[in-house]
C-alpha positions in Angstrom: -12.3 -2.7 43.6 -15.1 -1.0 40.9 -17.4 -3.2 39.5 -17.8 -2.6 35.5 -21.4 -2.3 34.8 -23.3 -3.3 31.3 -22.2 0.2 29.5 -18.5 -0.2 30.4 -18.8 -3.7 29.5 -20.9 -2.8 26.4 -18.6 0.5 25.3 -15.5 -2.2 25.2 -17.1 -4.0 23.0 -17.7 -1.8 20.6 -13.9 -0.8 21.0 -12.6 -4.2 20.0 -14.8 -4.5 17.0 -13.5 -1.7 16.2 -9.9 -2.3 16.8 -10.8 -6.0 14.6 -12.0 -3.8 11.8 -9.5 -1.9 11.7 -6.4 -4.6 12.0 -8.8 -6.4 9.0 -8.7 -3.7 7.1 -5.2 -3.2 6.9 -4.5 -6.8 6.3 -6.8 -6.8 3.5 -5.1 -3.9 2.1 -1.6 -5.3 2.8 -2.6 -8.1 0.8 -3.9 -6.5 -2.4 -0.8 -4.1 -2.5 1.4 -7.1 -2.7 -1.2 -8.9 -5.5 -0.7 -8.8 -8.7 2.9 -7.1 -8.6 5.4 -8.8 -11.0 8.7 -10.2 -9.6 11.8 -7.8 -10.8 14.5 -9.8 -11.7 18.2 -9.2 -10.2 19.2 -7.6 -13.7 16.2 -5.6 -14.6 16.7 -1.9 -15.0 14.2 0.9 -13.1 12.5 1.5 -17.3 11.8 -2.3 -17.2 10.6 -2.8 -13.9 8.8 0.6 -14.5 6.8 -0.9 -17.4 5.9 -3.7 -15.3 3.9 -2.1 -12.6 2.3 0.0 -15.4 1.3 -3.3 -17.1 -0.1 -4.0 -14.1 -2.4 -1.2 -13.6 -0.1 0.1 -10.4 1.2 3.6 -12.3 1.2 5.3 -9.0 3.9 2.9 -7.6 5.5 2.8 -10.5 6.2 6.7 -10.3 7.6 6.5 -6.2 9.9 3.5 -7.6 11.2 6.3 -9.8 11.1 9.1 -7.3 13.2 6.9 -4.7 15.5 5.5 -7.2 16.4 8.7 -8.8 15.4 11.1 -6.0 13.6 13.5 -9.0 10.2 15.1 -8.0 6.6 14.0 -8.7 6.3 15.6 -11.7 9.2 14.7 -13.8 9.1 11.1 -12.4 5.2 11.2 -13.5 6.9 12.4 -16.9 9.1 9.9 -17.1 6.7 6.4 -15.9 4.2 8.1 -18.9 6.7 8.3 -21.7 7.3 4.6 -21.3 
């Protein structure tokens, strides 16, 4: 059986911090995502759930909402979340 010396012991350490930052990071960022996002309500339409997420500062997800709603590209669904 082979014995794991100091830098073995030393180079998994620094793996598992590693692998700890990382999972914390993505919690963290899991967590902000979700923050501050106003609840749609069962009746809303995509233009008023739209101008939610822009009163909230989140223009970028408001613009995917409307590319997977409507399936329209980046541009016209940038088009669109700005004329609101």
């Amino acid at each position: 059986m082979a014995q794991i010396g100091i830098p073995e012991l030393l180079v998994l350490g620094v793996l598992a911090l590693i692998a700890a930052t990382i999972v914390v990071v993505i919690l963290t960022a899991t967590r902000r995502s979700r923050r501050n996002v106003p609840a749609a309500g069962p009746q809303d339409d995509l233009a008023t759930r739209v101008r939610r997420l822009k009163e909230a500062g989140r223009t970028q997800q408001a613009i995917f909402l409307v590319r997977g709603e409507t399936g329209i590209g980046q541009d016209e669904a940038a088009q669109f979340v700005n004329s609101l």
